[in-house]
N, CA and C atoms as an extended XYZ file, in Angstrom:
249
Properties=species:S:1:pos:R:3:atomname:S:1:resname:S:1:resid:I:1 pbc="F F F"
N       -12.884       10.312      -33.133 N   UNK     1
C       -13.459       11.192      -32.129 CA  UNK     1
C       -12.346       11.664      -31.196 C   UNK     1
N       -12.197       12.760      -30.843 N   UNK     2
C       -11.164       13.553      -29.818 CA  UNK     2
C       -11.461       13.940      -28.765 C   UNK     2
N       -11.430       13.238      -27.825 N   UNK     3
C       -11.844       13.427      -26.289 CA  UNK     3
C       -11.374       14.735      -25.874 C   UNK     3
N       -12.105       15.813      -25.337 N   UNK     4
C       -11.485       17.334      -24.749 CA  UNK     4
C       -11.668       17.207      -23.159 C   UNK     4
N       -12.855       16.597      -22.591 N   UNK     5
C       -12.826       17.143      -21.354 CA  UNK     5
C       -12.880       15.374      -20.942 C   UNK     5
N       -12.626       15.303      -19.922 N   UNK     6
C       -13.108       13.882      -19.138 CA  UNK     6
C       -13.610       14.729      -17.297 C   UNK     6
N       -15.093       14.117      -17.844 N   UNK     7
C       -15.845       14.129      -16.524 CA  UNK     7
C       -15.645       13.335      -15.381 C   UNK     7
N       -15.227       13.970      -13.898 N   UNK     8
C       -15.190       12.869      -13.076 CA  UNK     8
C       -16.218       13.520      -11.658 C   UNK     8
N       -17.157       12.486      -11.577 N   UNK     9
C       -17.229       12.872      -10.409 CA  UNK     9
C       -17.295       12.228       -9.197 C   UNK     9
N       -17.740       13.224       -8.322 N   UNK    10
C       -16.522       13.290       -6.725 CA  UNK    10
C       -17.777       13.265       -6.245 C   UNK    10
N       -17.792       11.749       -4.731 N   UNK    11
C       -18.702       11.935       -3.905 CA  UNK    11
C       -17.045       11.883       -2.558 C   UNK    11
N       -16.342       12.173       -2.637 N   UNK    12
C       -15.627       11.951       -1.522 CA  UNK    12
C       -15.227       10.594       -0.632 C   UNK    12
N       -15.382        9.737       -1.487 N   UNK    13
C       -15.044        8.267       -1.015 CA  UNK    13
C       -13.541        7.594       -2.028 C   UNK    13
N       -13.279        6.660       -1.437 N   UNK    14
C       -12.016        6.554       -2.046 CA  UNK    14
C       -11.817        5.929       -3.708 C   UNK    14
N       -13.058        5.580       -3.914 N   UNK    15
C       -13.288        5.607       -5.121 CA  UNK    15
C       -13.597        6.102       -5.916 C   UNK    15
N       -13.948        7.866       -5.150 N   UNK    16
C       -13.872        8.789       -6.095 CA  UNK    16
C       -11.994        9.181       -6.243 C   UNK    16
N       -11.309        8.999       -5.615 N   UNK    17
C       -10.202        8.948       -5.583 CA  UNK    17
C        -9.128        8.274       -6.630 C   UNK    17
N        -9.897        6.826       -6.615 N   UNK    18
C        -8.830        6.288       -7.410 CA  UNK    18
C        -9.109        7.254       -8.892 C   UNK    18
N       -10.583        6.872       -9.415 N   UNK    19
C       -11.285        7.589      -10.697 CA  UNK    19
C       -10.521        8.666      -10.683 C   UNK    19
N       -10.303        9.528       -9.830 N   UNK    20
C        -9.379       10.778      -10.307 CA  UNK    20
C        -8.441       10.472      -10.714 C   UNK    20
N        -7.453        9.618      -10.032 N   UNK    21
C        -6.313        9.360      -10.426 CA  UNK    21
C        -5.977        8.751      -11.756 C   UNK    21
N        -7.271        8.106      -12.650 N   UNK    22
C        -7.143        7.614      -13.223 CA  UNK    22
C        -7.650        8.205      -14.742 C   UNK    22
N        -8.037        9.557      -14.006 N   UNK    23
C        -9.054       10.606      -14.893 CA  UNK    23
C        -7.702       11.290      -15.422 C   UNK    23
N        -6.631       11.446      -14.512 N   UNK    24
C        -5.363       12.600      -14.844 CA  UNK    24
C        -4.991       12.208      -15.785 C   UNK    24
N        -4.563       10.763      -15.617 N   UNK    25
C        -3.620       10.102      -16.194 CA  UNK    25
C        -4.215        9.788      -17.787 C   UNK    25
N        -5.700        9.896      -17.773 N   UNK    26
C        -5.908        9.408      -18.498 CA  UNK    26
C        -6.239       10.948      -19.532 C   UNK    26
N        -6.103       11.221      -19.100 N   UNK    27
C        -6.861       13.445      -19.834 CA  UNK    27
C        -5.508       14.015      -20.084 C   UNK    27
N        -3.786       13.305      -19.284 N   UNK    28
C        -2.813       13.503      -19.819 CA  UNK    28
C        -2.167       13.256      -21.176 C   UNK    28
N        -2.474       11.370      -21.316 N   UNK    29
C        -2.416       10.876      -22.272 CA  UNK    29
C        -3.012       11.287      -23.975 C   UNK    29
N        -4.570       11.828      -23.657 N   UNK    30
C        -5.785       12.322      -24.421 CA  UNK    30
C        -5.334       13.956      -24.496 C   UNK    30
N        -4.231       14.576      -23.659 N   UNK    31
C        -4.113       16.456      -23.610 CA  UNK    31
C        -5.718       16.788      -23.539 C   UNK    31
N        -6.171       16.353      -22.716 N   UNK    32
C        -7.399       16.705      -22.700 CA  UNK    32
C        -7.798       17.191      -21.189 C   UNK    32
N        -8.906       18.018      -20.684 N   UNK    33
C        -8.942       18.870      -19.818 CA  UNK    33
C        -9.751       18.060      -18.745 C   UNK    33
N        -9.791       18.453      -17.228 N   UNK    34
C       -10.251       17.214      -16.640 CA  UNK    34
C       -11.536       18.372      -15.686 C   UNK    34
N       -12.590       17.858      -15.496 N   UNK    35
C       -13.428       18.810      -15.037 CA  UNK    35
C       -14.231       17.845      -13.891 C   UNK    35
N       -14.358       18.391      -12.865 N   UNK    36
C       -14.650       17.739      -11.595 CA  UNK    36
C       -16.608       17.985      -11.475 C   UNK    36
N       -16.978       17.087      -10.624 N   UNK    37
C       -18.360       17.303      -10.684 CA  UNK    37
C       -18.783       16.671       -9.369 C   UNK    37
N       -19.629       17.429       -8.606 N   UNK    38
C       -19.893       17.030       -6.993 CA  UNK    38
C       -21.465       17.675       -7.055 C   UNK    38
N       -22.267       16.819       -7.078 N   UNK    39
C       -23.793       17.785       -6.854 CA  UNK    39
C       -24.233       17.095       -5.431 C   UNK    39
N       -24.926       18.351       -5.277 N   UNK    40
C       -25.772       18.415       -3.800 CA  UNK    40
C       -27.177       17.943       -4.104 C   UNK    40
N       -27.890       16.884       -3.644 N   UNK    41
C       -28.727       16.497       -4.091 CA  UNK    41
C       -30.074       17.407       -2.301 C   UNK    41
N       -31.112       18.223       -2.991 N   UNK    42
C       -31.668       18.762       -1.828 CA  UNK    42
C       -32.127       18.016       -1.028 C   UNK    42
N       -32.113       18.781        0.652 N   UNK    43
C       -32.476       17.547        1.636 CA  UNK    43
C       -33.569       18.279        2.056 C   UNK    43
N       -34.297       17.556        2.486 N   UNK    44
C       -35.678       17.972        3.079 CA  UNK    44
C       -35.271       17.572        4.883 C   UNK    44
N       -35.399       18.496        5.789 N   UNK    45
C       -35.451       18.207        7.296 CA  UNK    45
C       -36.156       17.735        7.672 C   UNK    45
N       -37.521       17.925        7.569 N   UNK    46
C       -38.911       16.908        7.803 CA  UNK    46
C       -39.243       16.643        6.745 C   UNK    46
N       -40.209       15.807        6.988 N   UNK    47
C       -40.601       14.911        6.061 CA  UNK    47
C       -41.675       15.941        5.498 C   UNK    47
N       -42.015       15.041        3.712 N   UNK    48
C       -41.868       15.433        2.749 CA  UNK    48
C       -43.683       16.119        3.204 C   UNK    48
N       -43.988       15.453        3.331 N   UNK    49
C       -45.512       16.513        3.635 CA  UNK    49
C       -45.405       17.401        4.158 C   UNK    49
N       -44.855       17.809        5.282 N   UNK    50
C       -44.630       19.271        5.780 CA  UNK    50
C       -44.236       20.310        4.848 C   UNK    50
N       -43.243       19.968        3.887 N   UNK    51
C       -42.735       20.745        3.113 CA  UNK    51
C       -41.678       21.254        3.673 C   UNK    51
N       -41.145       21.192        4.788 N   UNK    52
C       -39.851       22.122        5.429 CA  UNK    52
C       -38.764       21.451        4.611 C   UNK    52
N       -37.765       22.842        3.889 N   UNK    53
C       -36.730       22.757        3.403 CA  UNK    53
C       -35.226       23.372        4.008 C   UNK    53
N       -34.494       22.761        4.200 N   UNK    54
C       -33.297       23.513        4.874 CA  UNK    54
C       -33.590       25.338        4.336 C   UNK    54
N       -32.805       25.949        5.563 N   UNK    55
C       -32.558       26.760        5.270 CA  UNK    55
C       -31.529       27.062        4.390 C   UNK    55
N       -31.753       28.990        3.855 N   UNK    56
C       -30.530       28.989        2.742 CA  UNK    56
C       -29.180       29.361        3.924 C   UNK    56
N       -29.280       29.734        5.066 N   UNK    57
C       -27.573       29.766        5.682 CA  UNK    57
C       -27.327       28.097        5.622 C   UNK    57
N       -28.349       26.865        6.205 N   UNK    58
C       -27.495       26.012        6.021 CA  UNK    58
C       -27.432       25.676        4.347 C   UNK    58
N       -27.788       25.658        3.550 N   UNK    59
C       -27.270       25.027        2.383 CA  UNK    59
C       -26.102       26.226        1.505 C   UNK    59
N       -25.833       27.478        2.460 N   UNK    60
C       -24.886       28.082        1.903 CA  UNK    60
C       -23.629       27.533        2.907 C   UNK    60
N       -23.758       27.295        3.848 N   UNK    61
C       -22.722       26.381        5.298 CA  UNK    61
C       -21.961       25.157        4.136 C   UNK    61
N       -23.583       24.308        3.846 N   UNK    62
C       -23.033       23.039        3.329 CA  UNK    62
C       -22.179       23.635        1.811 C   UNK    62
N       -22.296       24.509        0.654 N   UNK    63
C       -21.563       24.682       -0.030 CA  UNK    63
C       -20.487       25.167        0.120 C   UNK    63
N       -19.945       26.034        0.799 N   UNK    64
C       -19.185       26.440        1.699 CA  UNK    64
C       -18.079       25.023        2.054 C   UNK    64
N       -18.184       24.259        2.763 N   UNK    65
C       -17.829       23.217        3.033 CA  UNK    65
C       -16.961       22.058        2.230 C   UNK    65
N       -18.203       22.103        0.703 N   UNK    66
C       -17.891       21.016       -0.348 CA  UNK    66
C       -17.088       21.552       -1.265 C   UNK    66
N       -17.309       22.987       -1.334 N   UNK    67
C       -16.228       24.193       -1.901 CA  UNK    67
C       -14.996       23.685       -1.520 C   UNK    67
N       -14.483       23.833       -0.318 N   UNK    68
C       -12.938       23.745        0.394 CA  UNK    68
C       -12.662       22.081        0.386 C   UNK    68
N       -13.501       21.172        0.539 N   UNK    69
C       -13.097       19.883        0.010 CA  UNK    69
C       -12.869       19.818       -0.989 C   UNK    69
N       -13.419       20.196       -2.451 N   UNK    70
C       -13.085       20.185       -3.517 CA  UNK    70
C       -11.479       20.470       -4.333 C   UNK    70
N       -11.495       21.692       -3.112 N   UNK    71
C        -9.892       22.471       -3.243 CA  UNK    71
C        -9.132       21.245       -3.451 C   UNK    71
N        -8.718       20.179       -2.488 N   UNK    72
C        -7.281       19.451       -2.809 CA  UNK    72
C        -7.526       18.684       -3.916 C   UNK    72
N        -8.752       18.015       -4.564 N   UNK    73
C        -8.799       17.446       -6.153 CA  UNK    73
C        -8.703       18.474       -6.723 C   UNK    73
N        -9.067       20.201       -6.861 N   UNK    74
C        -8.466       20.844       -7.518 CA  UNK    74
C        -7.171       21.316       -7.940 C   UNK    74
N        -6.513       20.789       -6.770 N   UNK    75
C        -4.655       20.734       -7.001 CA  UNK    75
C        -4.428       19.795       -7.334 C   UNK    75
N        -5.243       18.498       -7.485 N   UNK    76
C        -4.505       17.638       -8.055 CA  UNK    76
C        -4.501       17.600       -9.114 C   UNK    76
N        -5.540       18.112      -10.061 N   UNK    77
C        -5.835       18.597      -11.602 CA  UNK    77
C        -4.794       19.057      -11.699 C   UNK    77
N        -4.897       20.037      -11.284 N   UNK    78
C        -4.092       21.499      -12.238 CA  UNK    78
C        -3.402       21.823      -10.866 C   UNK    78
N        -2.248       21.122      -10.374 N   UNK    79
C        -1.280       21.794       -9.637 CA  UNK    79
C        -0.231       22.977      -10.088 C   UNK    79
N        -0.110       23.197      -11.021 N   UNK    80
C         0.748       24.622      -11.392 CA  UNK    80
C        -0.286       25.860      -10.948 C   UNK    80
N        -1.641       25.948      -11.058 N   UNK    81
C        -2.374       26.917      -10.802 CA  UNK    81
C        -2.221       27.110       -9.395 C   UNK    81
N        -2.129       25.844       -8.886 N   UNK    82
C        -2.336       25.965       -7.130 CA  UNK    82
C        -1.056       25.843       -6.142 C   UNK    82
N         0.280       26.504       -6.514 N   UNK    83
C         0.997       26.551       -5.889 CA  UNK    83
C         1.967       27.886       -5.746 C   UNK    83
């Protein structure tokens, strides 16, 4: 079997950190491609009987946000793209 991509994903704690580091090294070894993964799980502001759901400016704020965090594990992938 020939490993192509290795999935890592990123909640922003330092153990998503090491896993990266260990995703490079390891997708170097394999020439295999390394693809990052961060999901937004939806939040409800009140509670769940009301039904109120964030708005879309804030959940475009919050992507916005996880976007530009994402950026520096994206240089750490593929730093030739990002310099």
């Amino acid at each position: 079997m020939t490993v192509h991509h290795v999935l890592v994903p990123i909640d922003f704690s330092p153990y998503a950190e090491q896993a990266l580091d260990y995703a490079i090294a390891l997708a170097q070894k394999l020439q295999a491609h390394v693809t990052l993964l961060h999901v937004i799980q939806p939040l409800l502001v009140a509670g769940a009987d009301m039904g109120a759901w964030p708005s879309p400016a804030f959940v475009d704020e919050l992507e916005a946000a996880i976007t530009s965090d994402l950026e520096g594990y994206r240089t750490r992938v593929c730093p030739t793209f990002y310099t």
